[in-house]
N, C-alpha and C positions, 0 to 999 in steps of 0.2 A: 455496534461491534467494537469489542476492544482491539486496538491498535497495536500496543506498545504498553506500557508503567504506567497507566494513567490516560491517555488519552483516547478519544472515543470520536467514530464516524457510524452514523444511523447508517444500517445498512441497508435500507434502499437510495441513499446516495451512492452506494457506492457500485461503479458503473465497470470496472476491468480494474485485478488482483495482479503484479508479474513480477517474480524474480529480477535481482538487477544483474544476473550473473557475476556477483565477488563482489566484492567491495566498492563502495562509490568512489564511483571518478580513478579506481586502479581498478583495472578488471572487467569495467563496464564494459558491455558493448557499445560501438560510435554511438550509430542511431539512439540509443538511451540513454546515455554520455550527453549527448546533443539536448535531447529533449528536456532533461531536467536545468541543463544549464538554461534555456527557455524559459523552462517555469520561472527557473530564478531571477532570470532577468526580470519578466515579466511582473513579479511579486503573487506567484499561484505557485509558490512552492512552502511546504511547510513540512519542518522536520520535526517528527513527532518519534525521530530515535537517543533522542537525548544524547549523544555521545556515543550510541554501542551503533556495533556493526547494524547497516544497513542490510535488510532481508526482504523488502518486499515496496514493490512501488505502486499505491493506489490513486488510481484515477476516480476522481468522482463528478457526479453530474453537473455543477459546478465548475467543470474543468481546471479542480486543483490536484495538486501533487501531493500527494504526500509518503513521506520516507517511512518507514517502518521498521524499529526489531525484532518482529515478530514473520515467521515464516509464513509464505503465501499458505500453504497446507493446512499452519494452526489456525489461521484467519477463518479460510471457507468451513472447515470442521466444527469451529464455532456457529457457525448461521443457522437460524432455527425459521421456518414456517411458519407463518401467523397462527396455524393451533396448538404452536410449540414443539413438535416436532423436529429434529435433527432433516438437515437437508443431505441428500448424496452425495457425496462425494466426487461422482463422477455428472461433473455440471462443466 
C-alpha cells in the first residue's frame, strides 16, 4: 500500500486506518494526541509525511505508527484482493 511520496506498508500489515482529526499535535484529539506521543516515546512511531500535513494515522501488526499524507479514504480505495480486484469501500 502506498502511504505518502514514496513510502510503502504491505497491506496485510496493516491492522486500523484513522483520521487524526486536524493537524498533528493542534487539533488532535487528547486520546490521539496521547498515543502518538507514546509511540514516539517508545520509538514505534515513524513519519512517513515528510513535512505535509498529517492525514491519516496507521496502525500496523507490528504495533507501529505511522503518520501519513495521504487520506484514510485514498489509502483503503487503493486496496485490491488477492485476484486483484478493488475492495469495498464500505469495510
Amino acid at each position: 500500500m502506498l502511504i505518502g511520496f514514496g513510502p510503502r506498508v504491505p497491506c496485510e500489515a496493516v491492522r486500523v486506518i484513522l483520521p487524526p482529526k486536524g493537524r498533528i499535535y493542534a487539533g488532535t484529539s487528547a486520546p490521539r494526541q496521547r498515543f502518538i506521543q507514546r509511540a514516539e516515546a517508545e520509538g514505534r512511531l515513524v513519519n512517513a509525511a515528510h513535512g505535509r500535513k498529517v492525514l491519516s494515522l496507521i496502525i500496523t501488526d507490528s504495533n507501529q505508527v505511522v503518520l501519513s499524507a495521504v487520506a484514510p479514504e485514498t489509502l483503503w480505495g487503493g486496496r485490491r484482493t488477492k485476484n486483484g480486484r478493488r475492495r469495498s469501500r464500505s469495510i
